[in-house]
N, C-alpha and C positions, 0 to 999 in steps of 0.2 A: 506576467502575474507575480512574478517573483520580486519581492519590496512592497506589494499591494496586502489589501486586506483577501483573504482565503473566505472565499465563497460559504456561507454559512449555509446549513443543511440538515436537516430533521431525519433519519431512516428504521427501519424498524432493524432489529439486529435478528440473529437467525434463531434468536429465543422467544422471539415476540416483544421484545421490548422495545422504546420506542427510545432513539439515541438520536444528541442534540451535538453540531463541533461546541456550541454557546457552554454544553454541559463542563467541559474542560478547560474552560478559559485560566490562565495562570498557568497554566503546565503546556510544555511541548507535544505537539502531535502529530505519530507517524500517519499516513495515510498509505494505505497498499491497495492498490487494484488488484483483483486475485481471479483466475479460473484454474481449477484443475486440470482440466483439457487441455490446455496447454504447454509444449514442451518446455519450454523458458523456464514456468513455476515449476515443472517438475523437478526440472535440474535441479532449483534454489532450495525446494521441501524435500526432494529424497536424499541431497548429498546433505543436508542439517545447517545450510546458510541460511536461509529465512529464519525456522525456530530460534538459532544461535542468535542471530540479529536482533529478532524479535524479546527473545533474553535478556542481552545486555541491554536494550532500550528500557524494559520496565523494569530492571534492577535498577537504573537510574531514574525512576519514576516518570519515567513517557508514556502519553498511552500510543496507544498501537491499535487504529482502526482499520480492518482490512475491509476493502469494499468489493462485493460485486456484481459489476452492470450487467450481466450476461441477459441477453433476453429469453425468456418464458419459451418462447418458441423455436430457440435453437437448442442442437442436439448437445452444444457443451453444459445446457445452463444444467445447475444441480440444485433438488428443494434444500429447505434449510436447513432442515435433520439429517440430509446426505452431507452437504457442504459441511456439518459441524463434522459429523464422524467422520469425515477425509483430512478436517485440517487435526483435527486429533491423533488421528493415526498418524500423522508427520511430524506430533510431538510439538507443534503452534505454540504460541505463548500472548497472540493477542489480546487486545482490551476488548474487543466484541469484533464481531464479524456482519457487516451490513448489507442488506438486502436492497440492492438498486436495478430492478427487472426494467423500470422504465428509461433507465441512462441518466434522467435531468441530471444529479449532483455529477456522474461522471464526465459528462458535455460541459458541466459547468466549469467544471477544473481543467478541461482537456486531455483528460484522459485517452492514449492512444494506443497504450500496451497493456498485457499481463506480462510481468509484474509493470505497474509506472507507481513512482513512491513519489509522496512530497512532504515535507517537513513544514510543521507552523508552532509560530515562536509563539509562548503565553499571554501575549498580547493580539494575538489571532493573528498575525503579514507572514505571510508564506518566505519561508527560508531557503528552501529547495524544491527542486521541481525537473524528475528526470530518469535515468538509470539508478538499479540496485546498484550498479559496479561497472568496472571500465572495460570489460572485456563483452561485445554484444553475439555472444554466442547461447547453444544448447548446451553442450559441452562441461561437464564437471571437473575437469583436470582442470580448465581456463580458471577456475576461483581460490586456485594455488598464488596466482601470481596476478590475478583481478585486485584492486583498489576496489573496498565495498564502499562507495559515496555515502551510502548513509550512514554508516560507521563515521565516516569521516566529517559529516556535518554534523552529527549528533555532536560529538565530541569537541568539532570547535564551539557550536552555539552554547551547551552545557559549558562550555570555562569561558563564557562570555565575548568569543572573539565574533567577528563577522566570518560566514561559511566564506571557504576560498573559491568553490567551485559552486555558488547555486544554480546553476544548470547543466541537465548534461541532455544527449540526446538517448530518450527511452529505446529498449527494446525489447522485442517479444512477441508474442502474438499478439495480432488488434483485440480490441475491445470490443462482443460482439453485442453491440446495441441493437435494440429494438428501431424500426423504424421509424423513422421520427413523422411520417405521415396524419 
């Protein structure tokens, strides 16, 4: 997928609004898969690397979509007035937070983890597509001396170079999709 065009997708966000990728064309866009239930995001939201991330990306005018596929019927999924006051309380700094209880856009991208992040250049062709960072632990000491991937594509695509690394392999807890029945 990476050099292709980034699957376009309509979702409501956790305020009721209805958010388009088509809405951001011209600017860069993070995508973040997100559960709270998750150890992985926990690690990234309570040690302050996510928000931190999520920071420098819209100080440099990226937006920052976090999605999440959880399904309706599992015990991680959270409504959307929960999900907002959780990423709140971690201090978040996303563009909206999207509601995908039925999977399609996350199936569509390949979404395999919380976190799985991928980058699309303002032209909509996906840049990245993989881990937050190089180190695929739980573990908060590990982001002392992790390489944040998207840190590091942000910043070559922003000065205009080609990402050195558009893939990496994600990690985390799976994505827990509805069934696709």
């Amino acid at each position: 997928m990476v050099g292709q065009a980034a699957p376009a997708f309509a979702l409501t966000d956790t305020q009721g609004r209805s958010v388009k990728l088509a809405d951001f064309k011209g600017k860069h866009v993070v995508l973040e898969w997100v559960n709270p239930g998750c150890p992985y995001v926990q690690k990234h939201y309570n040690s302050g690397n996510l928000p931190a991330t999520q920071k420098s990306a819209r100080a440099r005018d990226v937006v920052w979509l976090a999605i999440n596929s959880t399904a309706v019927d599992h015990y991680d999924y959270r409504k959307p007035d929960d999900l907002s006051a959780w990423l709140k309380s971690k201090d978040s700094a996303m563009t909206a937070t999207l509601m995908d209880a039925d999977g399609k856009v996350g199936r569509a991208y390949g979404a395999r983890t919380t976190p799985h992040m991928y980058l699309i250049d303002p032209q909509g062709r996906l840049l990245y597509a993989g881990a937050i960072d190089s180190i695929p632990s739980a573990n908060v000491a590990d982001l002392k001396t992790a390489t944040n991937y998207v840190n590091q594509a942000l910043g070559e695509a922003l000065a205009g170079k080609a990402v050195s690394k558009p893939t990496s392999q994600a990690y985390g807890c799976s994505v827990k999709y509805a069934n696709a029945g």
